[in-house]
N, C-alpha and C positions, 0 to 999 in steps of 0.2 A: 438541595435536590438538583439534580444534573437532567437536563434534558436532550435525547439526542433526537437532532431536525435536522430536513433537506439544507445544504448552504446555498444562501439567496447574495442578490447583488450587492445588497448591505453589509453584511460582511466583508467584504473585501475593505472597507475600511476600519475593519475592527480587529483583526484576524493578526498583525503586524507583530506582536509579542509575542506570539506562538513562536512565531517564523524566527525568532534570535536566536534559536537555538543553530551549534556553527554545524552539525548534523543533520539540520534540515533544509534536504534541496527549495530555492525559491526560484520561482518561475515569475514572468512578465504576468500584467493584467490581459493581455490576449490571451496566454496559456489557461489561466484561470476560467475566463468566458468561455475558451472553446470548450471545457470540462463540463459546466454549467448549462450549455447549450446541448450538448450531443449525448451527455450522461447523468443528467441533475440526479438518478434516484443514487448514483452514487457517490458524488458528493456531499459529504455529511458533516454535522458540528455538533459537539460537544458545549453544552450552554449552561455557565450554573446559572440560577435564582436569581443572580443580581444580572442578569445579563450578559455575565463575560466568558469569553469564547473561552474553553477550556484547552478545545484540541480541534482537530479537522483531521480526515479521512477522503483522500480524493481517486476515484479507481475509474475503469472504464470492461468492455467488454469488448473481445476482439477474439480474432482468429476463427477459424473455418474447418468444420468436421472435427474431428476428435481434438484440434488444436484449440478449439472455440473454447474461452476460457476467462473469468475474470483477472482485472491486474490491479494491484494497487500501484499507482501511482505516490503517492504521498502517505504519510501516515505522520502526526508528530501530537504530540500532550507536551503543554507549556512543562516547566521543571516544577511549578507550585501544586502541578494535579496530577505528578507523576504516581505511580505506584496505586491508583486506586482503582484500576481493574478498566480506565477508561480505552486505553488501545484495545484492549481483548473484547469492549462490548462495540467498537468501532467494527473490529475484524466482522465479527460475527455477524452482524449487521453487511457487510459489502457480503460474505458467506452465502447467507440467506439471497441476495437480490442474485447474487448467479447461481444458487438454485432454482430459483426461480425463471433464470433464463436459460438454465437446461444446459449449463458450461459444465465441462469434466474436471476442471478444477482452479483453483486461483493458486495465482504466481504474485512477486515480487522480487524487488530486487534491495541489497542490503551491504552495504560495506562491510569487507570482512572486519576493518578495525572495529564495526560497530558490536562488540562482543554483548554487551547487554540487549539492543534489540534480537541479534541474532539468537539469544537466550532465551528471549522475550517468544520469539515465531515459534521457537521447537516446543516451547511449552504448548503453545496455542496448538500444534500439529504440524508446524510444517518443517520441510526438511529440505537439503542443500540437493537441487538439481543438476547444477553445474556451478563451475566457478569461470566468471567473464572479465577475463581479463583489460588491465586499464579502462575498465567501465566510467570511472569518476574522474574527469580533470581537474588537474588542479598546480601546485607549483609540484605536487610528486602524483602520478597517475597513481589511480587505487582500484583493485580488482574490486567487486561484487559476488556476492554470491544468488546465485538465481535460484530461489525458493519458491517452493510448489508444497499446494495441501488437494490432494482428491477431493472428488467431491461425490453424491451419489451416483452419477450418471455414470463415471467410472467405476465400473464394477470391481474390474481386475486391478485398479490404482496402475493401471501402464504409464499415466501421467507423469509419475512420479518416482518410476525405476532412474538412479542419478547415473549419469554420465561420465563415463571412467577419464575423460580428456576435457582442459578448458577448452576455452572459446575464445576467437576476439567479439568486440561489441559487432562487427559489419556481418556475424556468420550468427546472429539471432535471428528468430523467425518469427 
């Protein structure tokens, strides 16, 4: 049985297997606490029965008037508990809480090499908003694609009409 819970400070010593995957960004333990501290209902974890983390989900809520919107930060399921529907009850879950805070829709961001997540979103609902170029550093810089799902409060989905021209990362808002 899989339980999904707020992620507490304990985790953070447990969590380190998820993170091997070479696709998922890892941040500092400040980056972590700050998430913990300013947005805990959207920090989430994936827990089976015996205790082991399966996955985590880290988002936040930001932006002002019609831009007011959830983001996910983070999203990853270790490779052993892929495919068993755990991102998608993650998603839905961060979904619900910015329903809840009355956002017009949530965004993310995705490497375009990442052909299976980016599979993964469209199934879920979301679709390519723009593409942000050199987004991800690395020994070769790697665009992003900046993905958005409406949400109720957008009625007309304006959120989500995509952008005929990239971006740099400095001209996000």
């Amino acid at each position: 049985m899989t339980t999904i819970r707020q992620f507490t400070c304990d985790d953070l010593f447990k969590f380190n297997k998820v993170n091997l995957d070479p696709l998922t960004e890892t941040y500092g333990l400040p980056f972590y606490m700050q998430y913990l501290a300013h947005w805990p209902e959207y920090f989430q974890v994936a827990e089976s029965a015996s205790g082991e983390i399966m996955g985590y989900i880290m988002g936040k809520a930001e932006g002002s008037q019609e831009l007011w919107h959830g983001h996910v930060t983070a999203l990853t399921v270790a490779p052993e508990f892929r495919r068993l529907g755990l991102a998608g009850k993650l998603m839905t879950n961060l979904e619900d809480i910015s329903e809840k805070k009355q956002c017009y829709f949530v965004d993310l961001f995705v490497r375009v090499s990442n052909k299976v997540a980016v599979e993964m979103y469209n199934k879920l609902g979301y679709s390519v908003y723009r593409r942000v170029l050199e987004y991800y550093s690395g020994d070769v810089d790697e665009d992003a694609f900046d993905m958005r799902k409406a949400l109720s409060r957008d009625v007309d989905k304006q959120s989500v009409i995509p952008l005929q021209h990239p971006v740099r990362p400095e001209e996000l808002d």
